[in-house]
PyMOL commands that place a pseudoatom at each C-alpha (Angstrom):
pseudoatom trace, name=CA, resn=UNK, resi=1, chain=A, elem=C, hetatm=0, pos=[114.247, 120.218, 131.218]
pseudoatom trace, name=CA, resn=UNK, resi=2, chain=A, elem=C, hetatm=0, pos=[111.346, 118.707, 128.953]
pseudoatom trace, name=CA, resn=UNK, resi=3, chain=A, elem=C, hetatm=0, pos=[111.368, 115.845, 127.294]
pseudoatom trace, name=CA, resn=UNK, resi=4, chain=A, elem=C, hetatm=0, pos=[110.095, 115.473, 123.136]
pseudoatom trace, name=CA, resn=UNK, resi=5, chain=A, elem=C, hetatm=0, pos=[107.991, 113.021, 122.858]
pseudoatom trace, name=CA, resn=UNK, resi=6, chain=A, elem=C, hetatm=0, pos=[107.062, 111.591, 118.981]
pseudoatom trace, name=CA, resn=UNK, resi=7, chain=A, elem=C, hetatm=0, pos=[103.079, 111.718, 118.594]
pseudoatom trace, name=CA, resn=UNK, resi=8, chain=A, elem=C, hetatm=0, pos=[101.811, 109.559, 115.723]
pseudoatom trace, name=CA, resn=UNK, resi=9, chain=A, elem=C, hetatm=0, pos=[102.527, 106.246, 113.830]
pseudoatom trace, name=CA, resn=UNK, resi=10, chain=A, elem=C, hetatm=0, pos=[104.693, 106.632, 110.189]
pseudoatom trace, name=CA, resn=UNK, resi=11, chain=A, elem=C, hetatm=0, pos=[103.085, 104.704, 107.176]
pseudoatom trace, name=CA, resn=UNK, resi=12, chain=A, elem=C, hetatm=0, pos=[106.025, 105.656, 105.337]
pseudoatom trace, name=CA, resn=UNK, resi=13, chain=A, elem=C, hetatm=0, pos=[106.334, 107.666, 101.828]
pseudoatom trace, name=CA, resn=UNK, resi=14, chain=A, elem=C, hetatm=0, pos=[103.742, 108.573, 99.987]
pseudoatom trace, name=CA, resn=UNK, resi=15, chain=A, elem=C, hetatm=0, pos=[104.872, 108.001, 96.314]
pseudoatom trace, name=CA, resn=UNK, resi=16, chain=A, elem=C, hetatm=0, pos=[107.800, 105.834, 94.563]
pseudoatom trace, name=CA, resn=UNK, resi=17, chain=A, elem=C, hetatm=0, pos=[109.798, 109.047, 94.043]
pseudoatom trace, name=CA, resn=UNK, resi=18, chain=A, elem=C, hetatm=0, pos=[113.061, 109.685, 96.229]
pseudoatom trace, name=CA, resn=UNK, resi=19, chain=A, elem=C, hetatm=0, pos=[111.675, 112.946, 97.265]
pseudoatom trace, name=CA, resn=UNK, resi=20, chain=A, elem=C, hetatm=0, pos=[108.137, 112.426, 97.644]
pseudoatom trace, name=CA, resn=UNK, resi=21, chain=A, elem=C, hetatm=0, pos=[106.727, 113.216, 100.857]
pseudoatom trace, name=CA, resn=UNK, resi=22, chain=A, elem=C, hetatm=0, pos=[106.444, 111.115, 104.039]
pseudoatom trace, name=CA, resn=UNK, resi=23, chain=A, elem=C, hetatm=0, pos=[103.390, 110.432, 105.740]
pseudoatom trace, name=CA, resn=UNK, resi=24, chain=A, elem=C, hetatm=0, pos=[102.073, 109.643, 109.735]
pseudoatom trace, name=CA, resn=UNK, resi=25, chain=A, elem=C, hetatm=0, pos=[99.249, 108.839, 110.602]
pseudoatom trace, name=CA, resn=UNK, resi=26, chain=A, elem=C, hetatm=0, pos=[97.545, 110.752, 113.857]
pseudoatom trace, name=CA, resn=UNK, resi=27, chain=A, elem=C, hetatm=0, pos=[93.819, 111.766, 114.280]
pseudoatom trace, name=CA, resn=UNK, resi=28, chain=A, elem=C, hetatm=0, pos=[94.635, 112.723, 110.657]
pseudoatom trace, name=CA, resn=UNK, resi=29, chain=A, elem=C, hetatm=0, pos=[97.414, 111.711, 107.813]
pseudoatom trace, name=CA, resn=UNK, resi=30, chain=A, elem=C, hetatm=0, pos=[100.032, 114.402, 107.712]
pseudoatom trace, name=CA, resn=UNK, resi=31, chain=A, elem=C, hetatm=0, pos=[102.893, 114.883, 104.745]
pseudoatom trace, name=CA, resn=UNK, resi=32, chain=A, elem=C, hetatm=0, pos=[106.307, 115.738, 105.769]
pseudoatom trace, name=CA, resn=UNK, resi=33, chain=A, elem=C, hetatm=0, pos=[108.775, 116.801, 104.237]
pseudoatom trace, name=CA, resn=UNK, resi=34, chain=A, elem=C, hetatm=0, pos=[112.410, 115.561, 104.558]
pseudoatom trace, name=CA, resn=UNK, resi=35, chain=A, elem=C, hetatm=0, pos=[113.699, 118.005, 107.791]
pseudoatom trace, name=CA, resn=UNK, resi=36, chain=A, elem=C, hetatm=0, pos=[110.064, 116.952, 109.262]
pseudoatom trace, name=CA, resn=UNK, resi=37, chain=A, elem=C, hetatm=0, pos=[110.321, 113.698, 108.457]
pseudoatom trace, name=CA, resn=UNK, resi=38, chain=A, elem=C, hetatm=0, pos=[113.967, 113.430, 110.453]
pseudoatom trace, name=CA, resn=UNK, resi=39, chain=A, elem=C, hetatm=0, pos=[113.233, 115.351, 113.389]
pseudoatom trace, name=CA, resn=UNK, resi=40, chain=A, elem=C, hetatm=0, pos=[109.861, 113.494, 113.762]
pseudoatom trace, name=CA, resn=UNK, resi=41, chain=A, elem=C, hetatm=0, pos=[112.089, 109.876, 113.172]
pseudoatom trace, name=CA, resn=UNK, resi=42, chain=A, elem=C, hetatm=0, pos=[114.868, 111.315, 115.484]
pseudoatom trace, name=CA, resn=UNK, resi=43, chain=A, elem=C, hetatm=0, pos=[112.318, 112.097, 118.305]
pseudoatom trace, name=CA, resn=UNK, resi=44, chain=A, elem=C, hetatm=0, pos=[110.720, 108.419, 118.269]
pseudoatom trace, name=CA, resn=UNK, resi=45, chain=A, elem=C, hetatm=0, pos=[114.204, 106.702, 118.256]
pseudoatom trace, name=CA, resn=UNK, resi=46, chain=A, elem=C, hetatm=0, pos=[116.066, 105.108, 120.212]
pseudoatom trace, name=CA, resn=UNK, resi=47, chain=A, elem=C, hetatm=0, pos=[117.232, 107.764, 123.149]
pseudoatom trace, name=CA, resn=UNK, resi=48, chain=A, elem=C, hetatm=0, pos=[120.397, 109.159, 123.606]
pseudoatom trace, name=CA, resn=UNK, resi=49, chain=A, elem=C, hetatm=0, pos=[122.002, 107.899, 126.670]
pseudoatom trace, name=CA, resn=UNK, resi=50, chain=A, elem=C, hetatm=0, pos=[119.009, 105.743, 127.850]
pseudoatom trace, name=CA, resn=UNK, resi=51, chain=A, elem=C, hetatm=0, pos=[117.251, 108.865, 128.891]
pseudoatom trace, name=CA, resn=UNK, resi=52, chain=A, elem=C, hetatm=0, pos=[114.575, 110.938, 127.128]
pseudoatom trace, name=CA, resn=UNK, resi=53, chain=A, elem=C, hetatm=0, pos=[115.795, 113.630, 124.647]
pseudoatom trace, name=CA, resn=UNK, resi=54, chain=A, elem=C, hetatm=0, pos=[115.099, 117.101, 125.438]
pseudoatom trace, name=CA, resn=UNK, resi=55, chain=A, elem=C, hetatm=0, pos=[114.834, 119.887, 122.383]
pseudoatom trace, name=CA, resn=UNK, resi=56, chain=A, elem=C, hetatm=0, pos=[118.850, 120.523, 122.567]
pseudoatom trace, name=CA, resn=UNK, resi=57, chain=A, elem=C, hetatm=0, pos=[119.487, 116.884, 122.257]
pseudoatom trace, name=CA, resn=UNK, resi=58, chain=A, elem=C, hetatm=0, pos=[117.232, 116.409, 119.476]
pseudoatom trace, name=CA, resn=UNK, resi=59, chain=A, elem=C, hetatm=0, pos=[119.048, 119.760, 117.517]
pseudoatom trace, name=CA, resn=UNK, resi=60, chain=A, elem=C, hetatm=0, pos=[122.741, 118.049, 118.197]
pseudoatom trace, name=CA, resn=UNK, resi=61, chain=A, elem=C, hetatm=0, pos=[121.236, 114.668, 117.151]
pseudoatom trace, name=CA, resn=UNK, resi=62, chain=A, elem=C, hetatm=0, pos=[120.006, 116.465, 113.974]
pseudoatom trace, name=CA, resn=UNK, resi=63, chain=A, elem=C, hetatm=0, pos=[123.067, 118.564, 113.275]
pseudoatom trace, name=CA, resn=UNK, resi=64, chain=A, elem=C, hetatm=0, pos=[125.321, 115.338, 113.428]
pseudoatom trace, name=CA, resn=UNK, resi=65, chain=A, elem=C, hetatm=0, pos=[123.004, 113.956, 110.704]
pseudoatom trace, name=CA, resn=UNK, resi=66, chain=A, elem=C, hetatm=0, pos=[122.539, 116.910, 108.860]
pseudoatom trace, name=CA, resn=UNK, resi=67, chain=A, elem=C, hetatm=0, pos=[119.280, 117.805, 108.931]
pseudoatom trace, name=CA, resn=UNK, resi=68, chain=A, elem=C, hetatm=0, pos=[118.887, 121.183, 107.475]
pseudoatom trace, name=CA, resn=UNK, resi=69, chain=A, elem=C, hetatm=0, pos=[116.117, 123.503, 109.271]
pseudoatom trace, name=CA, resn=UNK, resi=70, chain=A, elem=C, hetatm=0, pos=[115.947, 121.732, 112.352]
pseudoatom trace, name=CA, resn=UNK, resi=71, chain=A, elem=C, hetatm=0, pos=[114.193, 124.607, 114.560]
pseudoatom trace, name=CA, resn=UNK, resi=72, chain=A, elem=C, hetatm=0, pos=[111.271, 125.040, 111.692]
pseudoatom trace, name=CA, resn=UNK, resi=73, chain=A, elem=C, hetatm=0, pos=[110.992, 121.488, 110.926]
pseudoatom trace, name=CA, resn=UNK, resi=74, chain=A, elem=C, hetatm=0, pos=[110.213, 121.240, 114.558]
pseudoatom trace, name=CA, resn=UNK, resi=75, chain=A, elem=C, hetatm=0, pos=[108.012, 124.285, 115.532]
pseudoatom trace, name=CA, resn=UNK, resi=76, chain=A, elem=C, hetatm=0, pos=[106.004, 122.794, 112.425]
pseudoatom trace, name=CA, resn=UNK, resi=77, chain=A, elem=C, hetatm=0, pos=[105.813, 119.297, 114.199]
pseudoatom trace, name=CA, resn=UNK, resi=78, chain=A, elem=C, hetatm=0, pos=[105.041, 120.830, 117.231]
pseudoatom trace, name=CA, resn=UNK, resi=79, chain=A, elem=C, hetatm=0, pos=[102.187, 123.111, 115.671]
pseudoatom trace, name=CA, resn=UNK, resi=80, chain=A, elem=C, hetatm=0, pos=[100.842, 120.236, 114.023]
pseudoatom trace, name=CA, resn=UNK, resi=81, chain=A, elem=C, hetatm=0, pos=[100.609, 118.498, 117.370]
pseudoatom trace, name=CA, resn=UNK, resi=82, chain=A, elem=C, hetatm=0, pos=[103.506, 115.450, 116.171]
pseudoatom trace, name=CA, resn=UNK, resi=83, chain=A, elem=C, hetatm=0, pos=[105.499, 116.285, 119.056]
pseudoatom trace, name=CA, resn=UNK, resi=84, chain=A, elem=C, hetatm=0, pos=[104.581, 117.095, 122.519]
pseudoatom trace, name=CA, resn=UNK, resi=85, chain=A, elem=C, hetatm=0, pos=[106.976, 118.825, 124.749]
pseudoatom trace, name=CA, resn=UNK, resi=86, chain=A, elem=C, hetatm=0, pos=[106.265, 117.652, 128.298]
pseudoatom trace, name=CA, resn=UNK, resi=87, chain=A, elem=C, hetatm=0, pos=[105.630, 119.954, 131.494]
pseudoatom trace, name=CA, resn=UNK, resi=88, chain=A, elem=C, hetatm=0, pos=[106.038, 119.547, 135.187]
pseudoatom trace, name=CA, resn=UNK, resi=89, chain=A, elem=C, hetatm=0, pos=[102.287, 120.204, 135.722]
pseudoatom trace, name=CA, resn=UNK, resi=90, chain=A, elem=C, hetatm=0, pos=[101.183, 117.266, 132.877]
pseudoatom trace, name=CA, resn=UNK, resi=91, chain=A, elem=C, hetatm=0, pos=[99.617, 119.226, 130.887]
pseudoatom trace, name=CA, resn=UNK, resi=92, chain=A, elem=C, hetatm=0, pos=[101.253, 117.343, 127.840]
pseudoatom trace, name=CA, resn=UNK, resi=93, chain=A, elem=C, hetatm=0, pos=[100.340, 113.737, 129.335]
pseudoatom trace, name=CA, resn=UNK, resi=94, chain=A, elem=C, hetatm=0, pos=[96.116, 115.466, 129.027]
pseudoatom trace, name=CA, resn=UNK, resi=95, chain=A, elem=C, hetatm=0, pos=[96.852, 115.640, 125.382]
pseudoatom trace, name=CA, resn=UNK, resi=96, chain=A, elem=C, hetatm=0, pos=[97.729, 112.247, 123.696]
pseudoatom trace, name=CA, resn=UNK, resi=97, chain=A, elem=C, hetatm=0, pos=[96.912, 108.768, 124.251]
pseudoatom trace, name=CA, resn=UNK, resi=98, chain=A, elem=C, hetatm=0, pos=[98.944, 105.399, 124.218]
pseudoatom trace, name=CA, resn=UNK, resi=99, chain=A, elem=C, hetatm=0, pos=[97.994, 103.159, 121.695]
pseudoatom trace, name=CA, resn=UNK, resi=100, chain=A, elem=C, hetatm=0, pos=[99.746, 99.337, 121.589]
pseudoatom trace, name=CA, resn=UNK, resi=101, chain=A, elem=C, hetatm=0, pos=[101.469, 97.757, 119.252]
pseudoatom trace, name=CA, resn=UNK, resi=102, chain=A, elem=C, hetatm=0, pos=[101.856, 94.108, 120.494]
pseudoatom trace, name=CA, resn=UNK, resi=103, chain=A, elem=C, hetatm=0, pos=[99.887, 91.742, 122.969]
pseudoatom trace, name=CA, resn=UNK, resi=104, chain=A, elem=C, hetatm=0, pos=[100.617, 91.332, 126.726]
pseudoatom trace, name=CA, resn=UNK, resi=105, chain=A, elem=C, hetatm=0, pos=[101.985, 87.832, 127.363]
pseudoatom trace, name=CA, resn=UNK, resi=106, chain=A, elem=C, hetatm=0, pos=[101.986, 88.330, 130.935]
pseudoatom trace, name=CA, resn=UNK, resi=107, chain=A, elem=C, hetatm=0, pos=[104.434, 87.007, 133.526]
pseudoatom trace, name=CA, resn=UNK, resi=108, chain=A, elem=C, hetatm=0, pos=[107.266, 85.216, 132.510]
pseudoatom trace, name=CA, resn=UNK, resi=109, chain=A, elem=C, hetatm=0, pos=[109.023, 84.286, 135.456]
pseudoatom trace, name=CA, resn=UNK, resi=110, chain=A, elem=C, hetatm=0, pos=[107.751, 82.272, 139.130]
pseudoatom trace, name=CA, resn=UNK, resi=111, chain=A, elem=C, hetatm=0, pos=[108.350, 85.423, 140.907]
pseudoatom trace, name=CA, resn=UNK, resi=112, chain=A, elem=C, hetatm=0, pos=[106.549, 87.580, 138.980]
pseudoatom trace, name=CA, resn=UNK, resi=113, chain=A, elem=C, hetatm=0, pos=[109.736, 90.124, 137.939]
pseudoatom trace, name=CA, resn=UNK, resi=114, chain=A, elem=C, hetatm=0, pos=[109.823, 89.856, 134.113]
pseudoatom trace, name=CA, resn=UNK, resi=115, chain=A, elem=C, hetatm=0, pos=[107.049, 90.473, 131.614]
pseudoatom trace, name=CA, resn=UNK, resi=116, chain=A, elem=C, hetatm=0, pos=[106.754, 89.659, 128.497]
pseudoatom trace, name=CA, resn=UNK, resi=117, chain=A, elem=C, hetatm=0, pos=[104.705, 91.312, 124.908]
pseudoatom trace, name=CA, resn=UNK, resi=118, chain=A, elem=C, hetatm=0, pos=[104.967, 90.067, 121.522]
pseudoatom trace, name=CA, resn=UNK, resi=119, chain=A, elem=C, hetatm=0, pos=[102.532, 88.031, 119.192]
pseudoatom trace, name=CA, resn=UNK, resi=120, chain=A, elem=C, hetatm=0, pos=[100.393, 85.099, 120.558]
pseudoatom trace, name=CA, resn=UNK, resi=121, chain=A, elem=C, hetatm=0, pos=[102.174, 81.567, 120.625]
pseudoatom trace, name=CA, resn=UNK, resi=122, chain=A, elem=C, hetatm=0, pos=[105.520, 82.881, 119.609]
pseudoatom trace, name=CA, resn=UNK, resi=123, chain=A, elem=C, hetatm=0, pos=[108.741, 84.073, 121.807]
pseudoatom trace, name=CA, resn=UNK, resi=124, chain=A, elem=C, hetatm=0, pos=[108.024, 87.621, 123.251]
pseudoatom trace, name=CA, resn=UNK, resi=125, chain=A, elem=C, hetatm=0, pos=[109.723, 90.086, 121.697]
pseudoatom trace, name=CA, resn=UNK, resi=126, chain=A, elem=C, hetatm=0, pos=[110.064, 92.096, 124.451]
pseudoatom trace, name=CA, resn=UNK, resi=127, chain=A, elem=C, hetatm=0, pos=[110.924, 92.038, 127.851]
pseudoatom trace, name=CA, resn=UNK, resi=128, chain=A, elem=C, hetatm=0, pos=[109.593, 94.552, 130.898]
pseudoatom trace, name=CA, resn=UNK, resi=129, chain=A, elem=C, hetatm=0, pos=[109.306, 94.862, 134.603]
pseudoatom trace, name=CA, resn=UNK, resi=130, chain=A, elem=C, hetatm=0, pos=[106.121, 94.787, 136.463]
pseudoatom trace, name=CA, resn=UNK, resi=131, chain=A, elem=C, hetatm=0, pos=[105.958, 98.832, 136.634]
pseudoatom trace, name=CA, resn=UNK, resi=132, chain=A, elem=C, hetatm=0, pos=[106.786, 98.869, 132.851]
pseudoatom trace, name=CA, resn=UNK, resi=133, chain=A, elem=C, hetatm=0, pos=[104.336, 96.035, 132.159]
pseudoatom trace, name=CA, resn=UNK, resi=134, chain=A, elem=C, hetatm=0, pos=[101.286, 97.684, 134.184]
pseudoatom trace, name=CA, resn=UNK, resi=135, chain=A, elem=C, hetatm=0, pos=[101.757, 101.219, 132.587]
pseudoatom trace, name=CA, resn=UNK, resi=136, chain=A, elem=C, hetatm=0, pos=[101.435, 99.329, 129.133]
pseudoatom trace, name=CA, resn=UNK, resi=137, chain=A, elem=C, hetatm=0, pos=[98.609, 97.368, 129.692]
pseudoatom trace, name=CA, resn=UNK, resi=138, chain=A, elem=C, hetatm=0, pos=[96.574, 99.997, 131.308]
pseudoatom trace, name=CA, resn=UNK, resi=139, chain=A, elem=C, hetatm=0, pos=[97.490, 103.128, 129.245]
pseudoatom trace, name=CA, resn=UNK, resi=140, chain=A, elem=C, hetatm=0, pos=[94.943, 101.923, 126.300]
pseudoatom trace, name=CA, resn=UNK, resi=141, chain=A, elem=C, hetatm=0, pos=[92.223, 101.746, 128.631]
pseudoatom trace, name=CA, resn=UNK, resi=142, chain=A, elem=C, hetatm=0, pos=[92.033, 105.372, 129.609]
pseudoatom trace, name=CA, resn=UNK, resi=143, chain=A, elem=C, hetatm=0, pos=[91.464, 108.654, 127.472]
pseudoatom trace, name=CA, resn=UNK, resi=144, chain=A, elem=C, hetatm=0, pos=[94.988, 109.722, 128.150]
pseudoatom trace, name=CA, resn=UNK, resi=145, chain=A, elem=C, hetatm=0, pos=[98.167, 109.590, 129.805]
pseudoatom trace, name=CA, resn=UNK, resi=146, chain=A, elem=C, hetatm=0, pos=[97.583, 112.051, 131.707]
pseudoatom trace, name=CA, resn=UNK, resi=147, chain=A, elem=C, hetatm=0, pos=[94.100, 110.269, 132.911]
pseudoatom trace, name=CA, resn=UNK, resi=148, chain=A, elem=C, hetatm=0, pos=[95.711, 106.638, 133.153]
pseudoatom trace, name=CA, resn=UNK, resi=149, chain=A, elem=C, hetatm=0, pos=[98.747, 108.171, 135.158]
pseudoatom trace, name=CA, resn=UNK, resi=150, chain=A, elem=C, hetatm=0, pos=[96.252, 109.578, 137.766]
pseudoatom trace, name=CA, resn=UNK, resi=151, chain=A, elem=C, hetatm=0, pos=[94.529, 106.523, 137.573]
pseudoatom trace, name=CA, resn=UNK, resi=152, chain=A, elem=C, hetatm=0, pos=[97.814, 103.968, 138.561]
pseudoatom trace, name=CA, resn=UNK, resi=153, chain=A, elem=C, hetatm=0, pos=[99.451, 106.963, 140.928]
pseudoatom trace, name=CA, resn=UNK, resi=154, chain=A, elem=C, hetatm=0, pos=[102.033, 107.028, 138.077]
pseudoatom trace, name=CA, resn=UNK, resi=155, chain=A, elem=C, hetatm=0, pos=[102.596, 110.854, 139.031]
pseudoatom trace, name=CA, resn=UNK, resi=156, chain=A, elem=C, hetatm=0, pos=[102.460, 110.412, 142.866]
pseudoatom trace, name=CA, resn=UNK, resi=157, chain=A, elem=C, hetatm=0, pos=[106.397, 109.889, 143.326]
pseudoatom trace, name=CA, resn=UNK, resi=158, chain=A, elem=C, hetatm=0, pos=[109.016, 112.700, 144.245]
pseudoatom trace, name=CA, resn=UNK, resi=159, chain=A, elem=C, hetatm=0, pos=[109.890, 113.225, 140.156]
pseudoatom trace, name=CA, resn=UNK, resi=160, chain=A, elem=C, hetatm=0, pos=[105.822, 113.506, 139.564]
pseudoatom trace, name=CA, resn=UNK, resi=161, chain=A, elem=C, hetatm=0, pos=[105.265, 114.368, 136.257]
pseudoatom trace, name=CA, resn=UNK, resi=162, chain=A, elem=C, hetatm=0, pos=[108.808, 113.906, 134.703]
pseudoatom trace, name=CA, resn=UNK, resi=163, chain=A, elem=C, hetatm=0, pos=[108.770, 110.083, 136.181]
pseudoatom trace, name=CA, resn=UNK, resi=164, chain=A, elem=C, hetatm=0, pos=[105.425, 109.450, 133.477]
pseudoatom trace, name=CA, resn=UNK, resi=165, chain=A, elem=C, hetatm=0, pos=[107.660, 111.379, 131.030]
pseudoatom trace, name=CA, resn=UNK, resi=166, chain=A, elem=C, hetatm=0, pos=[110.557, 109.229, 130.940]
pseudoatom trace, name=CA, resn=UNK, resi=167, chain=A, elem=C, hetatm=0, pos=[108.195, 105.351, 131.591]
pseudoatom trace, name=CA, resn=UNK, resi=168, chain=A, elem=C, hetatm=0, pos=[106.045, 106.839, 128.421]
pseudoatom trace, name=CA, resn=UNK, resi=169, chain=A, elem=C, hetatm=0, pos=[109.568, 107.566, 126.621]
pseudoatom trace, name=CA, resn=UNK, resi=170, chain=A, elem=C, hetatm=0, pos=[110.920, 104.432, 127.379]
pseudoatom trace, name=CA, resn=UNK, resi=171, chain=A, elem=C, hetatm=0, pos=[107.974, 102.397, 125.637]
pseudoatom trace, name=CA, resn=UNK, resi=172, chain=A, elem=C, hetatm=0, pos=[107.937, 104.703, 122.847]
pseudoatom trace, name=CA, resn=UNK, resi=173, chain=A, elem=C, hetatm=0, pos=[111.502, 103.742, 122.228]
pseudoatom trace, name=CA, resn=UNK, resi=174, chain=A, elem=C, hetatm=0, pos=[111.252, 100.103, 122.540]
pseudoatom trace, name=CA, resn=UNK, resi=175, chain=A, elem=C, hetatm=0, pos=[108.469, 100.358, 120.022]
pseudoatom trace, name=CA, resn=UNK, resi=176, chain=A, elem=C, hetatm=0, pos=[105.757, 98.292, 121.944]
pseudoatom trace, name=CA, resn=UNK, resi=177, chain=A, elem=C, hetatm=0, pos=[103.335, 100.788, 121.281]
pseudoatom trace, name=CA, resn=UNK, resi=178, chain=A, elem=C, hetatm=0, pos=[102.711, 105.221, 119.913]
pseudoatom trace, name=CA, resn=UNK, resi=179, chain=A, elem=C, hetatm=0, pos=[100.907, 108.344, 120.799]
pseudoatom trace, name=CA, resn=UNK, resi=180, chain=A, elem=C, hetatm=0, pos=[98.319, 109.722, 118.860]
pseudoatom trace, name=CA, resn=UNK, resi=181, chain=A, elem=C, hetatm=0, pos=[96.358, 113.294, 119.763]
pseudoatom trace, name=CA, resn=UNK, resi=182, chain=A, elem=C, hetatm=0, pos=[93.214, 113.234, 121.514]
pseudoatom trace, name=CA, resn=UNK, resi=183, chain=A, elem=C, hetatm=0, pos=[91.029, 115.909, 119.886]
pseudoatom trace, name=CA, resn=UNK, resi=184, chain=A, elem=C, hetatm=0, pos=[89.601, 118.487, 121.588]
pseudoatom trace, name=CA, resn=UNK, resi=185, chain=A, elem=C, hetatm=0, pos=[93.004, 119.009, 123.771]
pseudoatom trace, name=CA, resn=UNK, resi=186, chain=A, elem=C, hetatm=0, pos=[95.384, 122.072, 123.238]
pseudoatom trace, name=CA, resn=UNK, resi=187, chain=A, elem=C, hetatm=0, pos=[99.196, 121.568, 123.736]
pseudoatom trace, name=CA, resn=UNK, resi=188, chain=A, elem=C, hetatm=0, pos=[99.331, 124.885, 123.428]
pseudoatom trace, name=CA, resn=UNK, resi=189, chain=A, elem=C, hetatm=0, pos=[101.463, 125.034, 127.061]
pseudoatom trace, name=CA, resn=UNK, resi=190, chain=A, elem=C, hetatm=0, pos=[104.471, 123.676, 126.419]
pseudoatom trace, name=CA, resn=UNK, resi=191, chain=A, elem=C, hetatm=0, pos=[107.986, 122.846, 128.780]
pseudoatom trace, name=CA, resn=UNK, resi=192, chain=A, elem=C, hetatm=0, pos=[111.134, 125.036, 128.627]
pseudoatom trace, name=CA, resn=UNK, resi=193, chain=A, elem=C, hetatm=0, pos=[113.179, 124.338, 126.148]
pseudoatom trace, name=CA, resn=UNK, resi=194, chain=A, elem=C, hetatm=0, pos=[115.404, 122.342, 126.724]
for i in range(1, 194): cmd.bond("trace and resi %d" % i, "trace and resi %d" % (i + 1))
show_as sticks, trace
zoom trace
């Protein structure tokens, strides 16, 4: 099964009218419109079950809301490269980069267990492990995932490719930080739906 990952950071709508479009910001500014705009939201949320949502999830997330159009509204995200579907060979993770949202605050604990990010001088707003923590800080520093998971042995483990799937997931959804596409990439092989 694949996991969807959300690629891009919303700016929000693009006019004071109730139906005017929404707008997130990649390599470029995209306008979506409303069944975009929820698939796209419902993709970066918070994940169903504490694990990554796969394509099914996503439609019976978006059919309990009532998002009309789900399948178009997300073969045009995927097309427009604002969701990735991930792969067992990481082809995905070769596609996007990590980009943070808050500042390490390093260790906050003796032993070394619990990290922290936030804003300088104030109470972090969130808390990670070490493995959590190091995938964070060091994500930024590489052209992609896919390059910074090589780099850390992210991948190496019996779940591979899945395992950098579900850590990237994970700080998507607590918001600490958002993909974005790195041009000059094709996600043009995609998982099985899942």
């Amino acid at each position: 099964m694949s996991t969807v990952l959300a690629v891009g950071l919303a700016i929000g709508h693009t006019g004071a009218q109730p139906k005017s479009p929404y707008s997130v910001a990649d390599t470029d500014i995209h306008l979506l419109g409303e069944p975009q705009w929820q698939v796209w939201v419902l993709a970066g949320g918070p994940r169903p079950q504490d694990r990554s949502w796969s394509r099914a999830d996503l439609a019976r997330e978006a059919a309990a809301h009532g998002v009309a159009g789900f399948d178009a509204a997300y073969e045009d995200l995927l097309a427009r490269r604002l969701l990735v579907e991930t792969d067992p060979a990481g082809t995905w993770a070769r596609t996007v980069r990590f980009h943070p949202l808050l500042n390490g605050l390093g260790k906050l604990d003796a032993d070394g267990t619990e990290y922290g990010l936030g804003l300088l001088g104030e109470t972090p707003l969130v808390h990670l492990d070490r493995d959590a923590y190091d995938a964070w800080q060091w994500l930024p520093f590489t052209p992609t995932v896919g390059a910074a998971a090589e780099t850390l042995k992210l991948a190496s483990g019996p779940d591979g490719w899945a395992a950098v799937a579900e850590r990237v997931s994970g700080l998507l959804a607590m918001d600490v930080g958002y993909l974005i596409s790195v041009p000059g990439t094709t996600g043009e092989q995609r998982g099985s739906p899942g």
